[in-house]
C-alpha positions, 0 to 999 in steps of 0.5 A: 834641479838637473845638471842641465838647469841654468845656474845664474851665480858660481863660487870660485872654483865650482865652474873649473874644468882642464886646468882652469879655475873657472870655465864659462862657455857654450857648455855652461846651461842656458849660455850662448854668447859669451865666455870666460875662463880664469886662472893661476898660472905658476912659473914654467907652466902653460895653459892652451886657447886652441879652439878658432871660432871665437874672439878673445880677450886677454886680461891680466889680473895679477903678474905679468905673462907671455902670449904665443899666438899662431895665426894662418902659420904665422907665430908671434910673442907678445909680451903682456906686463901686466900689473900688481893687482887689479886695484892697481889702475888698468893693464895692457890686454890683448885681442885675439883674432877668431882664427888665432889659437895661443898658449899663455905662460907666466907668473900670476893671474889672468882671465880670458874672455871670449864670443863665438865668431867666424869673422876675423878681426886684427890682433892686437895688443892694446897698451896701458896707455891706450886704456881709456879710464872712465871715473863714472857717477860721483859721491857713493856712486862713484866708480872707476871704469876701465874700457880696453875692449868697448866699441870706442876702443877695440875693433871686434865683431860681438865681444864688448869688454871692461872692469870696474873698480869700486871703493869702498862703501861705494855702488856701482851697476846702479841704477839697476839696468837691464839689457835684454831687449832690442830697441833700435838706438835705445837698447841692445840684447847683451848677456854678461858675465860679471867676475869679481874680485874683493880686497881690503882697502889700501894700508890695511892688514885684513885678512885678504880672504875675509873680503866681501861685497853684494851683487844683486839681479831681478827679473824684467819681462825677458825672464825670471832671475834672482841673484842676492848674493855675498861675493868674494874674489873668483865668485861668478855671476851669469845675467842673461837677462833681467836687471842687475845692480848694484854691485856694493863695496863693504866698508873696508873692503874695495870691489873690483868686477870683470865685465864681458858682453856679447849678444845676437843684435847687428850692432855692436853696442852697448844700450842700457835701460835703467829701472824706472823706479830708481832712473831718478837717482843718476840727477842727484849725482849733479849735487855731488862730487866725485870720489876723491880717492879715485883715481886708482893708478899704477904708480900709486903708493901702497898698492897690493 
């Protein structure tokens, strides 16, 4: 294997590069459309998104952070508030105009996800209350979806963002689906990015590091892939193309994952096709109800 063979999973800290913990962009082997940068961010510190060309999304994962962002000379700070951690319901995120650089200061952690554009969309702040939050599939496939920077949500020109928090014992990007094909209102070719992050469930004293889930992709006709992997807080899972899913919550231990898309088609949509051998699995969800321990929000009590 080359430095130069793509790699399609990454453990934490294995993509860090100027001060981040994780870097995916166009550097990354066999990557295009997307990006994603994470990391810790201490008191008195700062870190730089100077490049233009590329609209982002802010997202705080833990803590809260200031943003300075200058726009054709114009500055502004923008308060993020954040949250306790991503089990703890939605955040405030915020959008940044491809012609917009920033520097980002706070207590906590947060990730930046990002697509290559000259076109310029308005930025925005897009508040806690404005977050639409899906519960998604029922029994163990039920799943709570945060969609801050989906097209029903955001104003954008590629990037197609969203987290998704898993109970524990519960699937979710299932059934195994794909998007690596155009088929004009039935399909769209999208790259993703998933990055994960695991914990035990509320109330209980597990150690924090020993928390896990699995993630799985396999190959369609656009190319081969395969990825059966145990996935921890910070770990990286590139799909290009093929299949993926599911992504498992251990008992004990709930999942959360990242999801950032964008792709070469005129649309900007996201258009799925699911496995045929296991499309059949969506019916049975008629036959139960939903996860009663979802929501997960805020103001709820024993957060992390």
């Amino acid at each position: 294997m080359t430095s130069a063979t793509p790699r399609w999973f990454h453990r934490r800290g294995e993509l860090a590069r100027d001060g981040w913990e994780s870097v995916v962009d166009a550097s990354t082997p066999g990557w295009e459309h997307t990006g994603l940068r994470v990391a810790e961010c201490a008191p008195g510190a700062a870190l730089e998104l100077q490049e233009h060309g590329e609209e982002r999304i802010i997202v705080p994962l833990a803590g809260s952070f200031v943003v300075t962002h200058t726009e054709r000379g114009d500055t502004t700070r923008t308060r993020l508030a954040g949250r306790r951690s991503v089990f703890d319901g939605p955040t405030d995120v915020l959008y940044l105009s491809a012609a917009a650089t920033a520097v980002i200061e706070g207590d906590g952690r947060f990730a930046v996800a990002s697509s290559p554009t000259t076109r310029v969309h308005p930025t925005r702040h897009v508040a806690v209350g404005e977050t639409p939050v899906e519960l998604r599939g029922a029994g163990r496939s039920s799943r709570q979806v945060h969609n801050f920077g989906t097209p029903e949500t955001l104003d954008a020109e590629r990037l197609i963002v969203c987290e998704v928090i898993t109970p524990a014992e519960n699937w979710s990007s299932y059934p195994p689906h794909k998007h690596d094909d155009h088929v004009a209102g039935r399909e769209s070719r999208l790259e993703e990015i998933y990055y994960f992050e695991s914990a035990p469930v509320r109330g209980s004293t597990a150690d924090s590091s020993a928390a896990f889930g699995m993630f799985g992709t396999y190959s369609s006709s656009a190319g081969e892939i395969d990825i059966s992997a145990m996935v921890h807080s910070g770990d990286i899972a590139l799909v290009p193309f093929g299949y993926h899913g599911p992504a498992v919550a251990a008992p004990g231990y709930d999942l959360y994952y990242l999801n950032v898309m964008a792709g070469p088609d005129p649309e900007r949509a996201w258009l799925i096709t699911d496995d045929p051998q296991h499309a059949w699995v969506r019916e049975t969800w008629n036959d139960w109800a939903l996860d009663e321990r979802l929501p997960y929000a805020t103001d709820e009590k024993g957060g992390r």
